[in-house]
N, C-alpha and C positions, 0 to 999 in steps of 0.2 A: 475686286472691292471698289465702290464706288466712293471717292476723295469729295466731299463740299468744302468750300472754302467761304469766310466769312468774317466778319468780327467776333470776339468774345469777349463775354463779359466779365470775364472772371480768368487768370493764368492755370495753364496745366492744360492734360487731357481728359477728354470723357471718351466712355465705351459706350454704346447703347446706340437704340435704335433711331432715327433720324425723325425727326417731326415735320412736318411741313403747313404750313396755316394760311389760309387762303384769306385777304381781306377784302370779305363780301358784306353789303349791304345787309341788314337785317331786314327780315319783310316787315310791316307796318302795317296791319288793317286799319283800314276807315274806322273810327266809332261809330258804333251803331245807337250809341245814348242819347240822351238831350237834355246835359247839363250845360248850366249856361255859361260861355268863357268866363264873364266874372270868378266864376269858383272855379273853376281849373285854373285860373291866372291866379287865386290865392291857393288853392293846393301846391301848386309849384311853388310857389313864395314859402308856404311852410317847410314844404320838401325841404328847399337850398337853406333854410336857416337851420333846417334840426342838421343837415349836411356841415353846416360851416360848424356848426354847435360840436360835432365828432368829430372834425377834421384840428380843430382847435386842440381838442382833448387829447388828440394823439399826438401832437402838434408839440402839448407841453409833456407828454409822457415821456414822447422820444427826444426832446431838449435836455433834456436832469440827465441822459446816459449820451449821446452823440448828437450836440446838437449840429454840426455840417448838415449829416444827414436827416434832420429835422427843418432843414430848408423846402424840402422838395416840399414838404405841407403848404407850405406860403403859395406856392406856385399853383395850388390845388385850388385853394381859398380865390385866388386869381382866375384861375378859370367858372368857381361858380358866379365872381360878380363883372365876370366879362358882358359892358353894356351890349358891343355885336350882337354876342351871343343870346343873350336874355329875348333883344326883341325882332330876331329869328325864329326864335320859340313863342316868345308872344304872335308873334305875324300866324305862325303855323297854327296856332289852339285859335286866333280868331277867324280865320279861313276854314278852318274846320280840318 
């Protein structure tokens, strides 16, 4: 019998079979379109607001029962309006 060892996220034992997940790149095609970045820099802008709009919503659902763990949402909300990040994605849609 093969022993992994590791952290767990939770106390006690499991039985079952062992997972293993590779963290690989997703592939990416080129667009082949010709929409102009303007409107893909506002699609993504809608994107992140209808995102933040849900993340809010869960945000206060799971506050009313546990809010600790209605923290992690914040931190969500934080990464959509990460400036880095935004204009890494913007850099990427105007490069094409």
């Amino acid at each position: 019998m093969k022993e992994l060892k590791g952290i767990g996220v939770s106390e006690g034992i499991v039985i079952g079979p062992a997972r293993v997940f590779e963290n690989t790149r997703p592939e990416i095609e080129e667009a082949k379109d010709e929409i102009p970045c303007k409107c893909k820099l506002q699609v993504l802008r809608d994107a992140i607001d209808r995102t933040k709009a849900d993340i809010r919503q869960t945000y206060e659902r799971t506050r009313a029962t546990n809010p600790k763990e209605a923290e992690i949402f914040e931190a969500h909300i934080l990464f959509l309006e990460d400036p880095t990040l935004l204009d890494e994605i913007g850099s990427m849609l105007r490069e094409g």
